[in-house]
N, C-alpha and C positions, 0 to 999 in steps of 0.2 A: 254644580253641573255634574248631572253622572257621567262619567267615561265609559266604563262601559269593559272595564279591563278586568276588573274582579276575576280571577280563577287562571288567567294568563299567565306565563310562563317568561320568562326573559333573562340574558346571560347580560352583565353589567362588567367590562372589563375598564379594570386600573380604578377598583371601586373603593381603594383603601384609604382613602382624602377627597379632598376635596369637591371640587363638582361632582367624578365618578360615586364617593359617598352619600353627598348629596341626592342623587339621581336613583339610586338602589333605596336611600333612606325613603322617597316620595313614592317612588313605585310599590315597596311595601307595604307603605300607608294606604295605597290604590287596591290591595288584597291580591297583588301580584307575586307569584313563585318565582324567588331569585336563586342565581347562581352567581357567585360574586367572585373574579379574578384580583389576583394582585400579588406583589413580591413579598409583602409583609402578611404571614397567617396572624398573627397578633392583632395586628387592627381590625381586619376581616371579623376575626371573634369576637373583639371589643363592638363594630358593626353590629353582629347580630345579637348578642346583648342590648345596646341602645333603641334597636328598630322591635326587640322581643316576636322575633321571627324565626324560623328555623330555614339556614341559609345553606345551598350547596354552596359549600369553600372548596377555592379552586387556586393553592399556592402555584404561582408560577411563574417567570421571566420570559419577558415577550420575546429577549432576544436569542433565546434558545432553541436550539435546529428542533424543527416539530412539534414548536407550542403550538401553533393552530390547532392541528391535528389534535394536540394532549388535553388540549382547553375546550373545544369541541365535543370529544368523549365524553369527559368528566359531567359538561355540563347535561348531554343528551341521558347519560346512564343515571344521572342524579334528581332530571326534571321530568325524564321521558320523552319529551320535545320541546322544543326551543321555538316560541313564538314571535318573540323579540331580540331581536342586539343592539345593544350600546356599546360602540367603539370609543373608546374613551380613553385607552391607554395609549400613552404617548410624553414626550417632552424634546424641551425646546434643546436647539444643537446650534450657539452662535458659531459662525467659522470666520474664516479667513483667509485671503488668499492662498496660502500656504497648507489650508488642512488637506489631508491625506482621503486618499482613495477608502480606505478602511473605515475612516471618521464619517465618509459621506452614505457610505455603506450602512452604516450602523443606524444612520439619522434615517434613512429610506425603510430601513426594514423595521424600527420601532413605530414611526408614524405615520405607513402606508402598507408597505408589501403583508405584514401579520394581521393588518385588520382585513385587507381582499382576500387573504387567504381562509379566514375564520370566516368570512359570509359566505363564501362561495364553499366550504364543508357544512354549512347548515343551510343552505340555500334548498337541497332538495327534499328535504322532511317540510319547509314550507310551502315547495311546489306543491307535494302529495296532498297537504291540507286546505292548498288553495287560501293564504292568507300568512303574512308575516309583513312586518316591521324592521328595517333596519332603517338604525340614527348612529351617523358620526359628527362626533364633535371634533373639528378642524381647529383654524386657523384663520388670524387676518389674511387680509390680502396684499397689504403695505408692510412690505418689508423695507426695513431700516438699512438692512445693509446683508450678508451673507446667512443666512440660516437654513440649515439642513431638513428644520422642520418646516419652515413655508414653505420650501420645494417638495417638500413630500404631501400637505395640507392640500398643498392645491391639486397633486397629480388625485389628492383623495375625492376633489369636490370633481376632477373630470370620471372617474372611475367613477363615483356614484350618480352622476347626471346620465353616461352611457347603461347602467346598469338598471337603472328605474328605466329605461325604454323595454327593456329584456323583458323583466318580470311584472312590468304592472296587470298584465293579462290574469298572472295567477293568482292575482287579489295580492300583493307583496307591494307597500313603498318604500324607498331609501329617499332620506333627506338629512341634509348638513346642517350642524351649529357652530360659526365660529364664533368662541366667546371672545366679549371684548377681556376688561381686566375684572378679573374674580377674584376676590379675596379668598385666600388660601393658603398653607404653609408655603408652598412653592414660590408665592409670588410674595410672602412674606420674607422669604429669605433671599430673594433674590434683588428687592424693588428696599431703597429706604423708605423711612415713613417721611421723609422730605421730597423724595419723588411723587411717593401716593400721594401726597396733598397737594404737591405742583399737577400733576394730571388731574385732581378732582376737580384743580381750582381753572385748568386751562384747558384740559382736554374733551371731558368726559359732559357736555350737554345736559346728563341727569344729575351732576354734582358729584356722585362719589362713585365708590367701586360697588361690582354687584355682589352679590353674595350665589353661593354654589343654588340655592334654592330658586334663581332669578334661573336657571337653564333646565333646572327640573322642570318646574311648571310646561315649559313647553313640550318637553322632551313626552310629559304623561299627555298632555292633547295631542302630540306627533302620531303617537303609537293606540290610538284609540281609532274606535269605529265612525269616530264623528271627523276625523282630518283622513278620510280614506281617499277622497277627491288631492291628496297634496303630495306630490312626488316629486324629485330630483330636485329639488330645491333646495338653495342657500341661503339659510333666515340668521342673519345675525344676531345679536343678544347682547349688546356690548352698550348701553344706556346712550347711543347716539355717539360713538366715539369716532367711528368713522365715516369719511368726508366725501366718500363717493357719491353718486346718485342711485347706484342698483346693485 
């Protein structure tokens, strides 16, 4: 299927692993101009080695006062304009009764306040062209128990439901991916390979874990001319893992 993306432009942040790498790896393939965020410049390079593209690198820590701002720049001085965003940077903050005002702070502004803040500074070079894409990739919605990043996941999927009302007029969608479980260094260090295989074998509908290319795929039909019709929506990805209805 053509998409239709060819010569497009798109800023891919927290693209040093896993699905973020993924997603920058597929959209290159698509003949798309990336700008690729992350803490580590090393992978970022090892990235554009692997994809044999020439990639605006964009080292930076989200939690830094004025990376929206710095990561925004970068990317506009580097691509010209920014067509597309991929929120993608992010991770998980388990808590507990007892965690601090600062911890919760931290978990809000890694995987919510830095991504509304980077749409909303490239928000209006999309206005002027009448046409933009933004994709955040989220979070379940079943939380186990305290985490800093589901409460910020979700306030992401309210903020992008009220914001696709704002912009759809200027030819702009926003829509959510909460992945289920992605195989990745992250969830490799964090998950045994005795859990991965209790959830392949009990949880996960399709059998096993997805792989970072299972969120690609959508993420390159989200931001094409053929899903223009699709906004503010929450499309899971997560091989039938979870048990809601909607």
């Amino acid at each position: 299927m053509e998409l239709g993306i060819q010569g497009r432009t798109a800023l891919v942040t927290g693209a040093s692993m896993g699905i973020g790498r993924g997603i920058a790896a597929a959209l290159a393939r698509e003949g798309v101009k990336l700008a690729v965020v992350a803490r580590r410049r090393n992978l970022l390079e090892e990235l554009q080695k692997e994809i044999g593209s020439k990639l605006v690198i964009i080292e930076q820590d989200f939690l830094e006062q004025d990376s929206a701002e710095t990561i925004a720049k970068a990317a506009l001085d580097g691509l010209g304009a920014v067509d597309i965003l991929v929120n993608n940077a992010g991770g998980s903050r388990r808590f507990t009764l007892e965690s601090s005002e600062a911890q919760w702070e931290e978990a809000l502004t890694l995987n919510f306040t830095r991504q509304r803040q980077l749409a909303h500074r490239l928000l209006p070079q999309m206005i002027a062209r009448k046409w933009g894409r933004i994709i955040n990739i989220t979070g379940k919605s079943e939380p186990e128990g305290l985490n800093g990043a589901f409460a910020a996941k979700a306030a992401m999927h309210s903020w992008a439901k009220g914001l696709s009302r704002e912009v759809g007029r200027h030819g702009i969608t926003v829509n959510s991916i909460p992945p289920g479980r992605i195989d990745s260094e992250q969830i490799r260090r964090n998950y045994s390979p005795e859990r991965r295989a209790k959830e392949e074998r009990e949880d996960i509908p399709i059998g096993e874990y997805g792989k970072p290319e299972d969120i690609a795929h959508l993420v390159c039909f989200l931001v094409s001319p053929l899903a223009r019709y699709i906004t503010g929506t929450v499309i899971p990805v997560d091989g039938g893992m979870r048990r809601y209805q909607f």
